[in-house]
Biopython code that builds the backbone (N, CA, C, O; Angstrom):
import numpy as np
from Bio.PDB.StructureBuilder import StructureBuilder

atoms = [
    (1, "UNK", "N", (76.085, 44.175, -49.032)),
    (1, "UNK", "CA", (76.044, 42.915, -48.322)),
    (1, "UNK", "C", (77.444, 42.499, -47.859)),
    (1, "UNK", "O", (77.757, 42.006, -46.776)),
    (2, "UNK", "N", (78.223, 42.801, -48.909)),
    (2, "UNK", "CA", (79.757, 42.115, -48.294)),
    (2, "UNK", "C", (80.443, 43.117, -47.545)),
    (2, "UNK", "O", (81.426, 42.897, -46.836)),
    (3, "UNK", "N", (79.766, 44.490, -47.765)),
    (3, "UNK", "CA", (80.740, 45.350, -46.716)),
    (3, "UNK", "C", (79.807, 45.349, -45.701)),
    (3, "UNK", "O", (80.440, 45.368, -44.645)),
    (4, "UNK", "N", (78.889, 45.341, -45.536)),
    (4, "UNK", "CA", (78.064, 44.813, -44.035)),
    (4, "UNK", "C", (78.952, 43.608, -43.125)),
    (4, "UNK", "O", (79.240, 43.728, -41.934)),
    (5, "UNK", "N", (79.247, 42.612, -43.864)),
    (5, "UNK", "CA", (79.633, 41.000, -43.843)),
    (5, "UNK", "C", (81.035, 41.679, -43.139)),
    (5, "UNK", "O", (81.047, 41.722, -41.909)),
    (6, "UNK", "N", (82.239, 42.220, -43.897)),
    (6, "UNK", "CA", (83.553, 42.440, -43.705)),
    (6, "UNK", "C", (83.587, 43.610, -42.579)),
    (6, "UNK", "O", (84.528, 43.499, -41.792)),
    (7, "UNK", "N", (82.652, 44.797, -42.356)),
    (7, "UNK", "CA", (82.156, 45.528, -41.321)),
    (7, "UNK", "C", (82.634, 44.835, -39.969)),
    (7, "UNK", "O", (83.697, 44.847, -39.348)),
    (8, "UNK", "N", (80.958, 44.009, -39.709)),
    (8, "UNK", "CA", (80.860, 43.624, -39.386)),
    (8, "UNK", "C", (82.028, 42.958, -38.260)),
    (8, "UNK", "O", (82.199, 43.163, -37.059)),
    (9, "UNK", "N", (82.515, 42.341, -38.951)),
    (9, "UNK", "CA", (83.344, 41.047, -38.460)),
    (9, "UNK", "C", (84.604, 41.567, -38.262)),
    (9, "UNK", "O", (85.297, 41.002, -37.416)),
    (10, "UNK", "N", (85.181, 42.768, -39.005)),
    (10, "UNK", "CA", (86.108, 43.515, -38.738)),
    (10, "UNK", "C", (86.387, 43.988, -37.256)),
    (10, "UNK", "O", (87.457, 44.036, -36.650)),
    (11, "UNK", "N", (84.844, 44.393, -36.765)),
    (11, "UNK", "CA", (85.096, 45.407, -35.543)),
    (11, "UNK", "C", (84.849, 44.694, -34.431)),
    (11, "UNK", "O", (85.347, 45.118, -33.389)),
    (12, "UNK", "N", (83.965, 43.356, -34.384)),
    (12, "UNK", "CA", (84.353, 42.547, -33.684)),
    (12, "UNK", "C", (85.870, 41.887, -33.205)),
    (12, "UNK", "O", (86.271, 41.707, -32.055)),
    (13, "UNK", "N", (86.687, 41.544, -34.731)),
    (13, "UNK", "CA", (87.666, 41.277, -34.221)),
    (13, "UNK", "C", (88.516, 42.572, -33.317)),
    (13, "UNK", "O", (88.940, 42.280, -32.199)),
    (14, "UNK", "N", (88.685, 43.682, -33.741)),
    (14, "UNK", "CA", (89.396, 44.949, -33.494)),
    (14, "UNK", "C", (88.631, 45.039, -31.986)),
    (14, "UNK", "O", (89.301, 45.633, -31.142)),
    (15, "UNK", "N", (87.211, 44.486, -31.500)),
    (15, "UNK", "CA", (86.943, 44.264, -30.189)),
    (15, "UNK", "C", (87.846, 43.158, -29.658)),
    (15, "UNK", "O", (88.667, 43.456, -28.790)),
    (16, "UNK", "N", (87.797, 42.426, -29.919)),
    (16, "UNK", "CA", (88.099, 41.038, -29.344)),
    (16, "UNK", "C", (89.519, 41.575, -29.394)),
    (16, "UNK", "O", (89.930, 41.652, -28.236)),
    (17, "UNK", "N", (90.249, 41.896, -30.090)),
    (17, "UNK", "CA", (91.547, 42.298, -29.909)),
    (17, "UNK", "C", (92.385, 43.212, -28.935)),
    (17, "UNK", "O", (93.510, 43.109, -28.447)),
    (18, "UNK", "N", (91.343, 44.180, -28.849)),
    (18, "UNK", "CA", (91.685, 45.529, -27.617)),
    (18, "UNK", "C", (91.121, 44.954, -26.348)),
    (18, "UNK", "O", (91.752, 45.374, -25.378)),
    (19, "UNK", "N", (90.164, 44.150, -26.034)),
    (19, "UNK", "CA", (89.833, 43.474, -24.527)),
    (19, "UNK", "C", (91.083, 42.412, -24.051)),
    (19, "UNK", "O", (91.477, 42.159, -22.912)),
    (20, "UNK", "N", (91.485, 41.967, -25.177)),
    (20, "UNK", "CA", (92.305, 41.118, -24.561)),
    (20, "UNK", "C", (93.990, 41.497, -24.969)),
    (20, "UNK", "O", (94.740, 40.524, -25.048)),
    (21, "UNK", "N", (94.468, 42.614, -25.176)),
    (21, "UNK", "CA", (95.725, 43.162, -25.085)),
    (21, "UNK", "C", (95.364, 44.057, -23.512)),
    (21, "UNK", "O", (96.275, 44.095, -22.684)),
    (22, "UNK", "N", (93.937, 44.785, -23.164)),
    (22, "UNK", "CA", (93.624, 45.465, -22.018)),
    (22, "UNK", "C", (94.031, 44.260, -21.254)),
    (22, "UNK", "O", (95.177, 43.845, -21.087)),
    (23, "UNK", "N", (93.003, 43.801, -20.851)),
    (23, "UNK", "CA", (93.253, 42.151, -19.748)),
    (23, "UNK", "C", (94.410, 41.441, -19.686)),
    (23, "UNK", "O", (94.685, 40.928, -18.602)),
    (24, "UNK", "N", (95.512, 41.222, -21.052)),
    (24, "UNK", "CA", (96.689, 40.572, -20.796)),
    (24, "UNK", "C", (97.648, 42.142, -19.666)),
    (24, "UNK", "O", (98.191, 42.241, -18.566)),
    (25, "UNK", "N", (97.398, 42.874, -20.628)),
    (25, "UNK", "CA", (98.124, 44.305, -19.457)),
    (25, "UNK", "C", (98.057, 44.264, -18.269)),
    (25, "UNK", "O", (98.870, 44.600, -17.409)),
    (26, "UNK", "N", (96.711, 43.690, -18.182)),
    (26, "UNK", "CA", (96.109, 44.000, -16.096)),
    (26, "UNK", "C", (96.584, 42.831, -15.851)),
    (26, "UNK", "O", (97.423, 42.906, -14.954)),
    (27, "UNK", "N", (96.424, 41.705, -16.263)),
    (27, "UNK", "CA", (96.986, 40.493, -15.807)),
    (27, "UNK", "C", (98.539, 40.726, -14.848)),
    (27, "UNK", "O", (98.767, 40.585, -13.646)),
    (28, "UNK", "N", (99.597, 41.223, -16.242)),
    (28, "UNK", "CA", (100.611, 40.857, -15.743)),
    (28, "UNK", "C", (100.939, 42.399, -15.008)),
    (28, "UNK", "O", (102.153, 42.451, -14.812)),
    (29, "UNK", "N", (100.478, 43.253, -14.691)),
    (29, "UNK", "CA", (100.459, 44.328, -14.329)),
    (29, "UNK", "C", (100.172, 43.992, -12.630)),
    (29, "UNK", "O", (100.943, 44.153, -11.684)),
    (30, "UNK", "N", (99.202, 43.631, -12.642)),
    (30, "UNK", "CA", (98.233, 43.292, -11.120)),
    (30, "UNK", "C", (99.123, 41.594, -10.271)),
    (30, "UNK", "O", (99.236, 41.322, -9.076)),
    (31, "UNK", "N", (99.608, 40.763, -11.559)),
    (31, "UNK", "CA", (100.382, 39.636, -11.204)),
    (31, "UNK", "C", (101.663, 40.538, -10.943)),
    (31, "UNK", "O", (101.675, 40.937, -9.779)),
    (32, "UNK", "N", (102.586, 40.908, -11.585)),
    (32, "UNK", "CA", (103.628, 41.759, -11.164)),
    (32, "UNK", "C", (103.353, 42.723, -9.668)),
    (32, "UNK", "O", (104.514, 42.754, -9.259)),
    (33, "UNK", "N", (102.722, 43.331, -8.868)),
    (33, "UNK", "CA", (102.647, 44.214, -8.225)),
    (33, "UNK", "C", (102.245, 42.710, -6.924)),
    (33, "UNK", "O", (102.776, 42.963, -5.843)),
    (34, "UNK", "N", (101.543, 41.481, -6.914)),
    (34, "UNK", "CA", (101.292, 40.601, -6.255)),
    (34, "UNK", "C", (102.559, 40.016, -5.734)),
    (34, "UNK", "O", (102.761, 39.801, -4.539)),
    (35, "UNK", "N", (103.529, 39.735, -6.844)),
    (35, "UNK", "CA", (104.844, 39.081, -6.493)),
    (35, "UNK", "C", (105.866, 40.371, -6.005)),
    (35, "UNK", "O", (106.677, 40.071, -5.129)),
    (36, "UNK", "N", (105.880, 41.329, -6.344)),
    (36, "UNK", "CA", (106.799, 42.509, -5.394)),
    (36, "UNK", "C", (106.086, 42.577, -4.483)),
    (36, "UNK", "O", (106.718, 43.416, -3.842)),
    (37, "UNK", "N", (105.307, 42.374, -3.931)),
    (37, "UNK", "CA", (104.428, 42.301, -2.252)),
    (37, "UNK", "C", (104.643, 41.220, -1.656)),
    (37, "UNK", "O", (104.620, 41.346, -0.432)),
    (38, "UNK", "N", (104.926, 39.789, -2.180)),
    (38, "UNK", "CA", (105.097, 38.583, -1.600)),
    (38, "UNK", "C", (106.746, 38.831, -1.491)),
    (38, "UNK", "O", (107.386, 38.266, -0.604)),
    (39, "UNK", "N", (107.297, 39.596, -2.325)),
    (39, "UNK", "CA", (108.781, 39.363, -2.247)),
    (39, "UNK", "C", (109.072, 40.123, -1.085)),
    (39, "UNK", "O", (109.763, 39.510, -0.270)),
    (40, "UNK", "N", (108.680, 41.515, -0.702)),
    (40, "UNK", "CA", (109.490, 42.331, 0.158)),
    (40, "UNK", "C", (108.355, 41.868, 1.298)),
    (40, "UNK", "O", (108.205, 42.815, 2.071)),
    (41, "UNK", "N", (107.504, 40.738, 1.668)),
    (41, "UNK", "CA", (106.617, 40.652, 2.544)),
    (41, "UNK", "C", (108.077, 39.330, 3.383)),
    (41, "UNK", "O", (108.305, 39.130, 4.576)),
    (42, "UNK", "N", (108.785, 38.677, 2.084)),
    (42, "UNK", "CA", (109.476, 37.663, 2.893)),
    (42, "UNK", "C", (110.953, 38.669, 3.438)),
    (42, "UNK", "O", (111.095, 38.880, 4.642)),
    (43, "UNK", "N", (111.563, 39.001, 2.828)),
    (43, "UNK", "CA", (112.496, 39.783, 3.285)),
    (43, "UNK", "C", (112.212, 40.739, 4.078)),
    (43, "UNK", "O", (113.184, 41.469, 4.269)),
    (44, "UNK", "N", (111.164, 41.082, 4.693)),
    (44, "UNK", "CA", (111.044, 42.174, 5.923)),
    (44, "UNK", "C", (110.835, 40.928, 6.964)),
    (44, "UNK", "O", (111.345, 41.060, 8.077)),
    (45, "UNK", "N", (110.075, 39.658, 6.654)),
    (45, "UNK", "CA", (109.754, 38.606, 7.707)),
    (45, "UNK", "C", (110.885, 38.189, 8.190)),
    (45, "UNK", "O", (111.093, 38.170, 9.403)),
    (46, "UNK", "N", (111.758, 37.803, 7.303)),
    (46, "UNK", "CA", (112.896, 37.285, 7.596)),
    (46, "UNK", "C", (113.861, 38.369, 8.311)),
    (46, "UNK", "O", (114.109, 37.971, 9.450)),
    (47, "UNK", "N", (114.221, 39.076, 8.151)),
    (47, "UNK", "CA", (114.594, 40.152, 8.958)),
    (47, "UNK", "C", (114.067, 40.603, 10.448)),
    (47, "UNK", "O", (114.726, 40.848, 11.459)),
    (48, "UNK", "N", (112.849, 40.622, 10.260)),
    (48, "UNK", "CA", (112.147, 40.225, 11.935)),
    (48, "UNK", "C", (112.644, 39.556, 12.973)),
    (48, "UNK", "O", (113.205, 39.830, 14.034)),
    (49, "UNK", "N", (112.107, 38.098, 12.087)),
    (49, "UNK", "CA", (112.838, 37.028, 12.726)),
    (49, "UNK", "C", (114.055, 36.831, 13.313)),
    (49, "UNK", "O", (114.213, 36.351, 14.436)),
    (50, "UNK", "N", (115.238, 37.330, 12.295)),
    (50, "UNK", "CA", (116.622, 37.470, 12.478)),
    (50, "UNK", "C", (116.822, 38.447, 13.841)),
    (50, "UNK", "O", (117.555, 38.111, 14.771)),
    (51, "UNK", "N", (116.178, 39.512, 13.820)),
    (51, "UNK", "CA", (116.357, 40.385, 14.649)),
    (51, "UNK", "C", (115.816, 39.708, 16.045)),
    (51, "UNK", "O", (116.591, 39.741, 17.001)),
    (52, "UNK", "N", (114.426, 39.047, 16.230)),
    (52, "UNK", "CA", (113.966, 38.621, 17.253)),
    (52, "UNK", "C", (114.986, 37.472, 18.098)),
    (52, "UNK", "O", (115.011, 37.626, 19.320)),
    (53, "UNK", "N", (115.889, 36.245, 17.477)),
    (53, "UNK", "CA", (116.022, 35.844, 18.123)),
    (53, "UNK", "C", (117.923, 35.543, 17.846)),
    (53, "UNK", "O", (118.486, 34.561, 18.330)),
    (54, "UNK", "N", (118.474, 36.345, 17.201)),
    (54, "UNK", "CA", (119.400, 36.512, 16.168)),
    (54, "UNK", "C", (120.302, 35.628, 15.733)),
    (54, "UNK", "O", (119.997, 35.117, 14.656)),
    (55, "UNK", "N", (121.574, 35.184, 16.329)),
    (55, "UNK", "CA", (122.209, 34.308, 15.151)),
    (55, "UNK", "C", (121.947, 32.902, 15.759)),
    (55, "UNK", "O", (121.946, 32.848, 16.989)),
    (56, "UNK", "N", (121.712, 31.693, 15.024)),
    (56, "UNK", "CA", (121.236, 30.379, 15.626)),
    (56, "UNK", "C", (119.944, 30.246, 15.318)),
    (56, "UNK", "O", (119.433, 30.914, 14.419)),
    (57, "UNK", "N", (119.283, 29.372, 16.030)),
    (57, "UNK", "CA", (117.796, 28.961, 16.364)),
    (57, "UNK", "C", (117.301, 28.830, 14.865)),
    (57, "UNK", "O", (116.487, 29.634, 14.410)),
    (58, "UNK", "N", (117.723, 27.983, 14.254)),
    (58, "UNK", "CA", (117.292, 27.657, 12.832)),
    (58, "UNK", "C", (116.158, 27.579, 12.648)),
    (58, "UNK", "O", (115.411, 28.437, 12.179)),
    (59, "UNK", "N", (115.857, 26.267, 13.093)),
    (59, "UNK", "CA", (114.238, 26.133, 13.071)),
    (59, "UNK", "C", (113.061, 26.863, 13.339)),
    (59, "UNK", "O", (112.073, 26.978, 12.614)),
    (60, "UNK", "N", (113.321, 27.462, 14.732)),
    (60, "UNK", "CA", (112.355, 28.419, 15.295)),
    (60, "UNK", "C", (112.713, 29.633, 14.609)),
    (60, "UNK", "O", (112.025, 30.609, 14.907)),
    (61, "UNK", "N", (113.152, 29.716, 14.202)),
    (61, "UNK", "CA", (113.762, 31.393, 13.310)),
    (61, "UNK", "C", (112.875, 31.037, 11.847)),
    (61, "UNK", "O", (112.412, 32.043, 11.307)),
    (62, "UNK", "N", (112.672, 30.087, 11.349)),
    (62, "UNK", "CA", (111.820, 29.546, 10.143)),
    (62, "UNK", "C", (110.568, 29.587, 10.582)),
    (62, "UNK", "O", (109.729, 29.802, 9.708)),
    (63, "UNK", "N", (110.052, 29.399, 12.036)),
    (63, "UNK", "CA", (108.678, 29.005, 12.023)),
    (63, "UNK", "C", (108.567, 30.485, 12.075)),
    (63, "UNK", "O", (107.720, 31.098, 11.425)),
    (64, "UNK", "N", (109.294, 30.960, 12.731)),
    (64, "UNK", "CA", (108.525, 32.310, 13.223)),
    (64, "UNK", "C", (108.788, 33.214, 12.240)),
    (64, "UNK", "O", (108.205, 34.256, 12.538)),
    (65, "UNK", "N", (109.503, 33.352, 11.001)),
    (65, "UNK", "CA", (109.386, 33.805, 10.186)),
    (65, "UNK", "C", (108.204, 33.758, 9.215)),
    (65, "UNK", "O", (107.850, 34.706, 8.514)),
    (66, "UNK", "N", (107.592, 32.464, 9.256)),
    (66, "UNK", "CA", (106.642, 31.973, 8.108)),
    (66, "UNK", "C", (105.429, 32.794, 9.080)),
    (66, "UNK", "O", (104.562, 33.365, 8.420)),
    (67, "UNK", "N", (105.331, 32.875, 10.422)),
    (67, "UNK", "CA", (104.213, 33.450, 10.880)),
    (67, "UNK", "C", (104.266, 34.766, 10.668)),
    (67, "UNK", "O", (103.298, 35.393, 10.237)),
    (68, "UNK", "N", (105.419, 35.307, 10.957)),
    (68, "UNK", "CA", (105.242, 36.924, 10.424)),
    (68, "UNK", "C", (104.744, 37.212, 9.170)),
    (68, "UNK", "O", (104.208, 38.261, 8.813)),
    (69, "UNK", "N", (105.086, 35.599, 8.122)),
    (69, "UNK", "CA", (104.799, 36.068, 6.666)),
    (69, "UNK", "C", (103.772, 36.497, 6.252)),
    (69, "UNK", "O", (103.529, 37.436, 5.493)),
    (70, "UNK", "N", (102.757, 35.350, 7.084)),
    (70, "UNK", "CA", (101.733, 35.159, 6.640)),
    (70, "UNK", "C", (100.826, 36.387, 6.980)),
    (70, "UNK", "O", (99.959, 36.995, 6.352)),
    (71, "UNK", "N", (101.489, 36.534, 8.495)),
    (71, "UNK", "CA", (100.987, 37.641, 9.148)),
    (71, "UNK", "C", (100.808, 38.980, 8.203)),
    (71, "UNK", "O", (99.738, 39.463, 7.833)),
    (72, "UNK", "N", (101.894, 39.366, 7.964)),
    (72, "UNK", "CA", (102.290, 40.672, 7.080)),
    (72, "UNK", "C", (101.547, 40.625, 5.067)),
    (72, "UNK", "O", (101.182, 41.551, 4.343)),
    (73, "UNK", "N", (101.602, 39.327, 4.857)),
    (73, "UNK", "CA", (100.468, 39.375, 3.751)),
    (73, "UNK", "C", (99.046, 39.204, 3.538)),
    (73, "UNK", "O", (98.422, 39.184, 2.477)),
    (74, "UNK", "N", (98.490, 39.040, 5.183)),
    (74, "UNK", "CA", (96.955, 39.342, 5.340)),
    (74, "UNK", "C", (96.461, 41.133, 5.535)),
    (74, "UNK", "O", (95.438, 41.750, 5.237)),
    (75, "UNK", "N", (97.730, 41.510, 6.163)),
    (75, "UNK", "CA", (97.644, 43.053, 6.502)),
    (75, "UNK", "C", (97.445, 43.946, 4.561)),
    (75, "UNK", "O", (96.728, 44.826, 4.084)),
    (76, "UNK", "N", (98.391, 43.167, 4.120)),
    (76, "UNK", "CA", (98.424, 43.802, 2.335)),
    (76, "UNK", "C", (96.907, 43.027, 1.559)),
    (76, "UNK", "O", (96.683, 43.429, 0.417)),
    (77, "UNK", "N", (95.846, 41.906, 2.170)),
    (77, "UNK", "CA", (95.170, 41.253, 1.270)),
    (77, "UNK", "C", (96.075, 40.724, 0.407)),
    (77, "UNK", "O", (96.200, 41.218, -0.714)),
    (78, "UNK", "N", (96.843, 39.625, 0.822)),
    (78, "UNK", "CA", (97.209, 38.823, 0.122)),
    (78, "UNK", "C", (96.945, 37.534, 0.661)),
    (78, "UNK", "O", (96.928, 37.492, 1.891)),
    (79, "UNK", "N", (96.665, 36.125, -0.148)),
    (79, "UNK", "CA", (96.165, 35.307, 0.395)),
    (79, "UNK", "C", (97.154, 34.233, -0.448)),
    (79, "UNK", "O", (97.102, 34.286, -1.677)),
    (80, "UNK", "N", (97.970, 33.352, 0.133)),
    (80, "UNK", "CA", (98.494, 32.657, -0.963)),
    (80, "UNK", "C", (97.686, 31.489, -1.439)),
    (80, "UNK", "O", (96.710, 31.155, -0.768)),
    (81, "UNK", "N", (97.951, 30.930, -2.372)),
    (81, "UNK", "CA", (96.989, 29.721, -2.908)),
    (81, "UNK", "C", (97.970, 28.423, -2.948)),
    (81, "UNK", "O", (99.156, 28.240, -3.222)),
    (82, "UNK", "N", (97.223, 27.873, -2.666)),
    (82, "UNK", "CA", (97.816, 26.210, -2.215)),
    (82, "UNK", "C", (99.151, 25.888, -3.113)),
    (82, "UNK", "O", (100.086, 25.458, -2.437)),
    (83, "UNK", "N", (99.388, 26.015, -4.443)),
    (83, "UNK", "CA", (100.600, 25.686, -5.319)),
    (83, "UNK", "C", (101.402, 26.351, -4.478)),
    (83, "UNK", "O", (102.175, 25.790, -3.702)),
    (84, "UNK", "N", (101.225, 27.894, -4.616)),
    (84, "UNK", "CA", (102.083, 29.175, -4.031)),
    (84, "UNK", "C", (103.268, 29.040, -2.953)),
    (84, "UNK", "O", (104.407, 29.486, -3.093)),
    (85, "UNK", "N", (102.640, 28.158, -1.576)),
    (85, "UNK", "CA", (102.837, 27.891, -0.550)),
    (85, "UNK", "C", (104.399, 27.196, -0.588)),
    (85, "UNK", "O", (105.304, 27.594, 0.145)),
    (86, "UNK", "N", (104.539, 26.174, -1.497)),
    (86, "UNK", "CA", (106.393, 25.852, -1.600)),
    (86, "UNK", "C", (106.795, 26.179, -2.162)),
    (86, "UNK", "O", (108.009, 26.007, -2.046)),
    (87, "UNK", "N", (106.293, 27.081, -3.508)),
    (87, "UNK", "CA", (107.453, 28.053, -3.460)),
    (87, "UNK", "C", (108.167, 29.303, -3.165)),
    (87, "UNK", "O", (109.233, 29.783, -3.548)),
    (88, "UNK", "N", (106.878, 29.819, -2.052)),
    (88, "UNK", "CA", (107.241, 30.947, -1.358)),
    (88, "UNK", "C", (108.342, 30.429, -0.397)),
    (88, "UNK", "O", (109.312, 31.134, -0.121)),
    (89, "UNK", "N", (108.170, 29.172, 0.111)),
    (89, "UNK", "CA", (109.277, 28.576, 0.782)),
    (89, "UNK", "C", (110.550, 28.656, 0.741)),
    (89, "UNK", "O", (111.348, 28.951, 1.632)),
    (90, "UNK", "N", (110.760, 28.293, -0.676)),
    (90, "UNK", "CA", (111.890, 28.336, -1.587)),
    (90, "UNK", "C", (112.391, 29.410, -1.542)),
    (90, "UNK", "O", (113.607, 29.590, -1.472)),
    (91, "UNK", "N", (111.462, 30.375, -1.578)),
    (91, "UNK", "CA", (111.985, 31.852, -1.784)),
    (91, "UNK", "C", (112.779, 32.712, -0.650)),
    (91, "UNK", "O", (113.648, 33.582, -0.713)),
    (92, "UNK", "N", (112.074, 32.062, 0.429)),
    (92, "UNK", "CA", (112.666, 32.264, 1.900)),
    (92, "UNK", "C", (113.921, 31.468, 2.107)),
    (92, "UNK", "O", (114.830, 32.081, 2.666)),
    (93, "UNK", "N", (114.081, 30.600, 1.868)),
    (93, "UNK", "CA", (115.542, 29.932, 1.590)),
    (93, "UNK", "C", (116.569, 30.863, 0.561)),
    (93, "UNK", "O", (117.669, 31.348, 0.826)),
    (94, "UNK", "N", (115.961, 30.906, -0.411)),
    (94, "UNK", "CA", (116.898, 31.517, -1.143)),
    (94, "UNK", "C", (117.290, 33.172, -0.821)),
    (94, "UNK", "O", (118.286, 33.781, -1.211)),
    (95, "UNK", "N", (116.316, 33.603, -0.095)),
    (95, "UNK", "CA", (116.592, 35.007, 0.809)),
    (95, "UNK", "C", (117.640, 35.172, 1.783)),
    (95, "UNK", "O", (118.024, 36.266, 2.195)),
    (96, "UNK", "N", (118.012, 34.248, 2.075)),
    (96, "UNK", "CA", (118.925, 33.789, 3.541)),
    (96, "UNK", "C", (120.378, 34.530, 3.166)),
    (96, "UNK", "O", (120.937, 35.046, 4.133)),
    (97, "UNK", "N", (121.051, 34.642, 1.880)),
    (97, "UNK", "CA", (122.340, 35.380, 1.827)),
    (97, "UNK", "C", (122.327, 36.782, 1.728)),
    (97, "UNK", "O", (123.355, 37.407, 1.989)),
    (98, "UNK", "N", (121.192, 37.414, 1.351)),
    (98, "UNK", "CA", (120.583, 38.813, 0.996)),
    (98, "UNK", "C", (120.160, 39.103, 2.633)),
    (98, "UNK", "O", (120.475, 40.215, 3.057)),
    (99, "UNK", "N", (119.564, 38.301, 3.444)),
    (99, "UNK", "CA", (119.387, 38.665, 4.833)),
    (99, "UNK", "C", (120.774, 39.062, 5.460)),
    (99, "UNK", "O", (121.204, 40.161, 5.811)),
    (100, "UNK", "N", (121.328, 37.813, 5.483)),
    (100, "UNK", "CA", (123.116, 37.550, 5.967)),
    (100, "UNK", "C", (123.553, 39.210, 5.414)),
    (100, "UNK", "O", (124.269, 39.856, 6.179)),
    (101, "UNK", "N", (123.398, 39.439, 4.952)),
    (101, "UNK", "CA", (124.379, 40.361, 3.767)),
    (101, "UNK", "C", (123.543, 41.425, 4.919)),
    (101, "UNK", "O", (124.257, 41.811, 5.844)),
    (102, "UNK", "N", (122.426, 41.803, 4.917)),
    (102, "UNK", "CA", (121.789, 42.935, 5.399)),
    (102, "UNK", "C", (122.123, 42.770, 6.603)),
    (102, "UNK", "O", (122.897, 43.700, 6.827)),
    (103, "UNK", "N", (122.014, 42.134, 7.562)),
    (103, "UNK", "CA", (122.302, 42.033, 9.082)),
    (103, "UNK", "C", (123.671, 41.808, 9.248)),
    (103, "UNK", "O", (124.072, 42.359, 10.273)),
    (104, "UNK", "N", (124.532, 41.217, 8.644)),
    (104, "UNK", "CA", (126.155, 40.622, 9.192)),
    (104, "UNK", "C", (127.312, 40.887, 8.326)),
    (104, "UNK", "O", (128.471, 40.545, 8.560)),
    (105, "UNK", "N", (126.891, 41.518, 7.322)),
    (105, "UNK", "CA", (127.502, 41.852, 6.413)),
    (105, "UNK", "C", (128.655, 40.563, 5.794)),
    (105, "UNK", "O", (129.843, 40.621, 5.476)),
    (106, "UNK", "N", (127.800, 39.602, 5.811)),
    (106, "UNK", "CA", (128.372, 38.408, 5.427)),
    (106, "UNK", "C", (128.352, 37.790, 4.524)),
    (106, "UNK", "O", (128.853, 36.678, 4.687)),
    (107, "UNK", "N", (127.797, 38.097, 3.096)),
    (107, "UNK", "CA", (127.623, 37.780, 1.497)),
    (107, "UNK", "C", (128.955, 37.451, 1.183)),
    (107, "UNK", "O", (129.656, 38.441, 0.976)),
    (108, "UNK", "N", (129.451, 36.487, 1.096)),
    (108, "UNK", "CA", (130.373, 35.801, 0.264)),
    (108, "UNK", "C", (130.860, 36.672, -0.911)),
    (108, "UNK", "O", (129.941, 37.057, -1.635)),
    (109, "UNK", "N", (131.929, 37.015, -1.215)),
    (109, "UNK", "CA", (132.234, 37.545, -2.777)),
    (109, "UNK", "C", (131.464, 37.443, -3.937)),
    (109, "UNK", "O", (130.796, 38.239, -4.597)),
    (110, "UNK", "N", (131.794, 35.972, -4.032)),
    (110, "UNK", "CA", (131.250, 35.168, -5.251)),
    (110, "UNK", "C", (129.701, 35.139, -5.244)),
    (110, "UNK", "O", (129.077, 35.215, -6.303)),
    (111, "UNK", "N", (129.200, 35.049, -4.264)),
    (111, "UNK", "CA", (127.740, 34.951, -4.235)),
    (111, "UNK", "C", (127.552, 36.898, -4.644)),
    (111, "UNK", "O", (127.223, 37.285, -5.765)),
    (112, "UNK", "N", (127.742, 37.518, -3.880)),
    (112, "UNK", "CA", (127.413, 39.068, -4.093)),
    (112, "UNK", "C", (127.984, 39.074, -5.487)),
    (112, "UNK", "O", (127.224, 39.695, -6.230)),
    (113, "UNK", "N", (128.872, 38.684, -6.011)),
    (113, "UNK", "CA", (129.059, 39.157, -7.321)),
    (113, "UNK", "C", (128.023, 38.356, -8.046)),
    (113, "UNK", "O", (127.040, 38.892, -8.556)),
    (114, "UNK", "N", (128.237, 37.155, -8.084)),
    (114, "UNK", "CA", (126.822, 36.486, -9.044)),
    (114, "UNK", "C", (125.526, 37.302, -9.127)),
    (114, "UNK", "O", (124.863, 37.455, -10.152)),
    (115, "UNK", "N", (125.284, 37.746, -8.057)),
    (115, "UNK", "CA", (123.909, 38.188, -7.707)),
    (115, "UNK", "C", (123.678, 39.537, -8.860)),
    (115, "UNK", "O", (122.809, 39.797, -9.691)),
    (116, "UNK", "N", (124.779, 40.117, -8.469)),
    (116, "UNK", "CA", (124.940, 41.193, -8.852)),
    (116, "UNK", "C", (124.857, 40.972, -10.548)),
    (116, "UNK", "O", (123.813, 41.018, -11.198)),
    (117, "UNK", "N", (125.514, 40.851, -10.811)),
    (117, "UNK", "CA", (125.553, 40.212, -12.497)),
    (117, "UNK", "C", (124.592, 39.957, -12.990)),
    (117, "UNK", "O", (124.403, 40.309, -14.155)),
    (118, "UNK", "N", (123.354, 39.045, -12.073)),
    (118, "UNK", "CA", (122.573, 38.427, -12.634)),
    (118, "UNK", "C", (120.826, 39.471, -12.282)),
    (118, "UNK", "O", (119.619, 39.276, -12.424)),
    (119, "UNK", "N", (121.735, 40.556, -11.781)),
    (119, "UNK", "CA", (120.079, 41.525, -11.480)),
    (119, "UNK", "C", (120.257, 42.536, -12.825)),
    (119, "UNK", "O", (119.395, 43.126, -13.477)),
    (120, "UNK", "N", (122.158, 42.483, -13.018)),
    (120, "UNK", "CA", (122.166, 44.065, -13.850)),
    (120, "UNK", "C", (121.213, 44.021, -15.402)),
    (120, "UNK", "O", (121.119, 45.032, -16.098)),
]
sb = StructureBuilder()
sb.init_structure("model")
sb.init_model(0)
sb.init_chain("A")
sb.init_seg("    ")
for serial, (resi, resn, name, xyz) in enumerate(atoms, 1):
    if name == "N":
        sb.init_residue(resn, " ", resi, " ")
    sb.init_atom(name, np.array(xyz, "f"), 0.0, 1.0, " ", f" {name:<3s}", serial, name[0])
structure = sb.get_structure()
């Protein structure tokens, strides 16, 4: 009776345990591979952009970047979700010295070194 009882309840847990170390894996596995697609989806947009209308045109260089974005993450099935949306924003802002750097070779010291430091 009690090793039925302790059986039992044992292999349930040892279930319940392996479904959800599997599922936390795919989670951040399938979440990880989502955000390296949103990341190099903004840095190829932004680069577009740069190229299309090149140094200046702030604004229109933003709109038309966000359209390539969006553009280029329907082609991958990616769909962003309403939170997502400002801070992919953000992210495109914060892309702007890594662009500079790729097109003009214009990264600041201090910024390229920070960067650097803070990837190694």
């Amino acid at each position: 009776m009690i090793e039925a009882f302790v059986t039992k309840y044992l292999l349930d847990f040892a279930l319940v345990f392996l479904v959800g170390l599997f599922s936390k894996f795919m989670i951040s596995k399938l979440g990880q591979d989502r955000a390296d697609k949103i990341k190099e989806a903004i840095l190829s947009a932004m680069l577009w952009a740069e190229e299309e209308l090149g140094i200046g045109n702030g604004e229109e260089k933003w709109k038309i970047a966000w359209v390539k974005l969006i553009e280029i993450l329907k082609k991958q099935n990616v769909n962003l979700k309403e939170g997502e949306i400002s801070y992919v924003k953000d992210l495109m802002k914060a892309t702007v010295p890594e662009v500079n750097e790729i097109i003009y070779k214009a990264m600041p010291d201090v910024v390229r070194n920070g960067r650097t430091l803070r990837y190694k």
